[in-house]
N, C-alpha and C positions, 0 to 999 in steps of 0.2 A: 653968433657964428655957429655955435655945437646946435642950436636947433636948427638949424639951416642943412646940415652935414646931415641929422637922422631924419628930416625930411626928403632930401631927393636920395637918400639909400636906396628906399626901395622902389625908386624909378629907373636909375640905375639897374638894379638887380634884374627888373623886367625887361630892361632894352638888351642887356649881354643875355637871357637865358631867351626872350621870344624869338619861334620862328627857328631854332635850334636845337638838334639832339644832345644830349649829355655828351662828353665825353666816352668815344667807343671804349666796350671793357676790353681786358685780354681775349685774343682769340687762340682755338685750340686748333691747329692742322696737321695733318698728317704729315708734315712737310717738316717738322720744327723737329730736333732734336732733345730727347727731356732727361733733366740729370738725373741718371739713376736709374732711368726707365720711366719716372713716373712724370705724367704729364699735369700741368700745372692747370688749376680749376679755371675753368673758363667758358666761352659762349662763343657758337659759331655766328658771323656776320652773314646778312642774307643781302643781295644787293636787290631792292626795288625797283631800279630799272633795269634788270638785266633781259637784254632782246630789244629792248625799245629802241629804236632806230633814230625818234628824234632824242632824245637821251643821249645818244653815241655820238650823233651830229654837235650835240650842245658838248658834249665833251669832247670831239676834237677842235672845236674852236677855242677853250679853256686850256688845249693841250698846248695850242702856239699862243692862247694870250698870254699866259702865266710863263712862257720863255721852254718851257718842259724839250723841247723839240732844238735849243740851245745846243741839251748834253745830246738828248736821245734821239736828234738827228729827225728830218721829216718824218714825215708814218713812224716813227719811234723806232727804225731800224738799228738804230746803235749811232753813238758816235762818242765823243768823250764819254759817256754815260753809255750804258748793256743796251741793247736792243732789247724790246718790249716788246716786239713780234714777233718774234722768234719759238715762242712758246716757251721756253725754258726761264724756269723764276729762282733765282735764288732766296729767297725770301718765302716762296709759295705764289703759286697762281690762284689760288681761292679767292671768292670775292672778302672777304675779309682779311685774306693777308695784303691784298694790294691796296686796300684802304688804307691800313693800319702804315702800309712803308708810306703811303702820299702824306697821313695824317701826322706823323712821326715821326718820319724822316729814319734815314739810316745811315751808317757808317761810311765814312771814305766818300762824303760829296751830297749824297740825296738830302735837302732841306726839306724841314719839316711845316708843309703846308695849313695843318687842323688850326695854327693861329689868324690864316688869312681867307680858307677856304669855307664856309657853309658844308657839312657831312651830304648836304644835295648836292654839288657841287663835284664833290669827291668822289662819291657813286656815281656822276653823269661821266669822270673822267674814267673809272674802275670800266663801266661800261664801254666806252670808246677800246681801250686797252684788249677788253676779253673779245671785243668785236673784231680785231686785227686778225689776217689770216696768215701763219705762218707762209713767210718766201718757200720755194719749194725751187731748191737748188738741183739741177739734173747731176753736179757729179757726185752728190751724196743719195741720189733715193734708191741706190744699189747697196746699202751699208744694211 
């Protein structure tokens, strides 16, 4: 049975790591708060499809098959869950911070998808996300 076990190890090991990035490191944004002032060592995330039209397509159909559209309402306007079109991110709008909340997950409800998502997958939603055009409400564009 123990030669059995260190035999499919390493088939195992190839099927969870192919076809998949590591685990994202920390990202650093401008957006983060750092104790002390100083900012914790990190790497900024670059999104690979950012622009790509079919990219954004493929991530808004991940945005309603994954439920995402549940909290954040159609077009990610808000609804139990912040609006995601609105332009304003709690978390950062870079393509690394919105990875990182998909990947992650965050406080007070956002699950954290990096166990059931492919990092392609995530960047095709980051993509759909940054593609969104803020609503443009007439009684605030006098503010």
């Amino acid at each position: 049975m123990a030669v059995r076990a260190v035999a499919t190890a390493p088939l195992i090991a190839l099927l969870v790591t192919s076809g998949q990035q590591a685990v994202p490191p920390a990202v650093r944004y401008d957006q983060h708060v750092f104790a002390g002032g100083a900012a914790p060592p990190a790497e900024t995330l670059e999104n690979p499809f950012k622009g790509d039209r079919r990219s954004a397509a493929d991530g808004e159909k991940l945005f309603s098959a994954f439920n995402c559209d549940g909290c954040h309402s159609l077009g990610a306007t808000g609804g139990e869950g912040p609006s995601l079109a609105d332009g304003r991110w709690r978390y950062g709008g870079a393509d690394g911070a919105i990875f990182h909340s998909i990947y992650y997950g965050r406080p007070r409800g956002m699950p954290a998808f990096g166990g059931l998502l492919p990092p392609d997958a995530i960047w095709k939603l980051v993509t759909y996300l940054q593609g969104l055009a803020p609503a443009v409400d007439p009684a605030t564009v006098s503010w």
